[in-house]
C-alpha positions as CSV (number, residue, x, y, z in Angstrom):
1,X,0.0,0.0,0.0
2,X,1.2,3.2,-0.9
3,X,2.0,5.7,1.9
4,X,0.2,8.9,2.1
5,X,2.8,11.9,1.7
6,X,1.4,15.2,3.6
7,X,3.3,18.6,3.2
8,X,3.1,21.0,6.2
9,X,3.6,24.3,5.0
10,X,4.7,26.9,8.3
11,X,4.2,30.1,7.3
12,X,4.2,33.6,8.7
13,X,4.0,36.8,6.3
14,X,7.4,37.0,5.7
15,X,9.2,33.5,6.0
16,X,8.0,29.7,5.3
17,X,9.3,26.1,5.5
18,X,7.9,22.7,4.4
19,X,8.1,19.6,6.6
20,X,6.5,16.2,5.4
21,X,4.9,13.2,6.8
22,X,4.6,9.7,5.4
23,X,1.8,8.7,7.6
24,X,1.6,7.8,11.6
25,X,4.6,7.0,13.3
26,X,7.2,8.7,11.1
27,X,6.8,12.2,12.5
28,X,8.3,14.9,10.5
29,X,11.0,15.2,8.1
30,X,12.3,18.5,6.4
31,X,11.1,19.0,2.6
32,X,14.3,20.7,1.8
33,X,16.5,22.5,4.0
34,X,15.9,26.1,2.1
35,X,13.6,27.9,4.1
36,X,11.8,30.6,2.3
37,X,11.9,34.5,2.8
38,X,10.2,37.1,1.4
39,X,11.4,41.0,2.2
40,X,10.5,42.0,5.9
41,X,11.9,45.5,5.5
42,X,10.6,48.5,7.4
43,X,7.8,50.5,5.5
44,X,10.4,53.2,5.6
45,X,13.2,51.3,3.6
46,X,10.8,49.8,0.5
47,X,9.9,53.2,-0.1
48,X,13.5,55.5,0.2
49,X,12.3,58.3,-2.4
50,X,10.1,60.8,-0.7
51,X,7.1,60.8,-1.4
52,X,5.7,63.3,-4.7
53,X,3.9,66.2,-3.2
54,X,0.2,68.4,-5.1
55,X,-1.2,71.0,-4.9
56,X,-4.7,71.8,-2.7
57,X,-7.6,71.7,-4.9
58,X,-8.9,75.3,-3.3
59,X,-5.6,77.6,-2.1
60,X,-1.7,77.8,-2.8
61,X,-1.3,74.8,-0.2
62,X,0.8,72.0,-0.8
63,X,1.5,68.8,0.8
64,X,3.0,64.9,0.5
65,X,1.1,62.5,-1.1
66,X,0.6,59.2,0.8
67,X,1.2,55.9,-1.0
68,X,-2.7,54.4,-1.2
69,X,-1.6,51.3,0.4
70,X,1.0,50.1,2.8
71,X,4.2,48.9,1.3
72,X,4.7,45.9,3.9
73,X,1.3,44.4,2.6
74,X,2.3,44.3,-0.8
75,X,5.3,42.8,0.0
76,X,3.7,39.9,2.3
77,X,1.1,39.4,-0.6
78,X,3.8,39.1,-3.1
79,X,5.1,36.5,-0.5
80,X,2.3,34.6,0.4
81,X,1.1,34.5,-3.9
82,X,5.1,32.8,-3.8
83,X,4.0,30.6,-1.2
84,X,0.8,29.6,-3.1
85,X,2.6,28.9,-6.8
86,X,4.8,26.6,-5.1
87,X,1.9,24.3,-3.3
88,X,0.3,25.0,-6.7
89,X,3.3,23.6,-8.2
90,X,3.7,20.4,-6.1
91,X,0.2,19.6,-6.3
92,X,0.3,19.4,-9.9
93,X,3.3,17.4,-10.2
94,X,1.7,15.2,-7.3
95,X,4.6,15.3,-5.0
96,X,2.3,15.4,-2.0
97,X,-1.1,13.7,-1.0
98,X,-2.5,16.4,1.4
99,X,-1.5,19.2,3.0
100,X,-1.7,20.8,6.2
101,X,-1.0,24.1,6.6
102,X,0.0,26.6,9.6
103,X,0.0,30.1,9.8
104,X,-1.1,32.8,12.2
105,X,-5.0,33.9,11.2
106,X,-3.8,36.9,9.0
107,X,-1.5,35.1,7.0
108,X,-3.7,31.9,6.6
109,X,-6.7,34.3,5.4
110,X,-4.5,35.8,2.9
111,X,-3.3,32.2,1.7
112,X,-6.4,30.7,1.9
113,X,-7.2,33.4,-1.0
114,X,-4.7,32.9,-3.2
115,X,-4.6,28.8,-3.2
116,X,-5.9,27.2,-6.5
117,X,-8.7,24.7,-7.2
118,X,-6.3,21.9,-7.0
119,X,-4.4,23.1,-4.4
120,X,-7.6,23.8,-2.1
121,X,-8.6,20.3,-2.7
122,X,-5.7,18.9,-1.2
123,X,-6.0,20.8,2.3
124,X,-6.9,18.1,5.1
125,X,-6.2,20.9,8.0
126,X,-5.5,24.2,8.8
127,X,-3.7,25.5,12.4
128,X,-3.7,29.2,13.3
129,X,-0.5,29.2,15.3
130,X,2.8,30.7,14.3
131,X,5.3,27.5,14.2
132,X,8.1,29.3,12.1
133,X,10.2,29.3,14.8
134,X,9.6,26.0,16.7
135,X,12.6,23.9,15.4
136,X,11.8,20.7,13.6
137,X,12.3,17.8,15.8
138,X,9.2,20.1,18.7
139,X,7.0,20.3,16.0
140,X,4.9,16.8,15.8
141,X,3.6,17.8,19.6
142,X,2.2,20.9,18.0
143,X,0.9,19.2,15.0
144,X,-0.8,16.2,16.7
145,X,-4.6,18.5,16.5
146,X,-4.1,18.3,12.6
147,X,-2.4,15.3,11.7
148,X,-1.3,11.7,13.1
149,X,2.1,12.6,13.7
């Protein structure tokens, strides 16, 4: 009988790692040893120019202009879209069987999102905690909710 492969993605908004499982007993193993990054820079630093300035619509004021949305959400976004093209990725070349995934509630509402079809169909539990930084041989005791670790 074949075992049944299970990818653990653990994922905050600006780092992620996959662990797998080939079924009860085997606890967890590291995917790869590459653990994935997106840009966690201050606001500040993503946007160094100053900002462009106008003109009042009624007077001789003038002031800044204000980007219309906050430069460490698009960068967790581009992230977490990353994060989703890869599960998208594995899913299709059917490296895994199902997938768990962990992530504190903001990140897992914007990855929920962004998964595909396919990639959605292969999600057997979800854990609103943020594992990133729980090393890899603690981690079945936090998994045993979601999976038979």
């Amino acid at each position: 009988m074949k075992s049944i492969k299970t990818w653990i993605l653990i994922a905050d908004g600006a780092q992620a790692r996959l662990v797998y499982n080939d079924g009860p007993g085997h606890g967890v193993q590291p995917a790869s040893e590459e653990i994935l990054h997106g840009r966690n820079l201050p606001g500040r630093e993503i946007n160094a120019d100053r900002p462009g300035r106008t003109f009042d619509s009624v007077g001789k004021g003038r002031h800044a202009k204000a980007p219309p949305t906050d430069p460490r959400d698009n960068e967790k976004q581009h992230f977490v879209r990353r994060l989703a093209e890869l599960l998208d990725d594995g899913a299709k070349h059917a490296r895994y069987d199902r997938l768990v995934i962990v992530a504190p509630p903001r990140a897992l509402g914007q990855l929920r999102a962004v998964l595909s079809d396919r990639v959605r169909a292969k999600v057997s539990g979800e854990l609103d905690k943020d594992l990133t930084h729980v090393p890899t041989g603690e981690l079945a005791q936090h998994l045993e909710s979601v999976l038979a670790v």
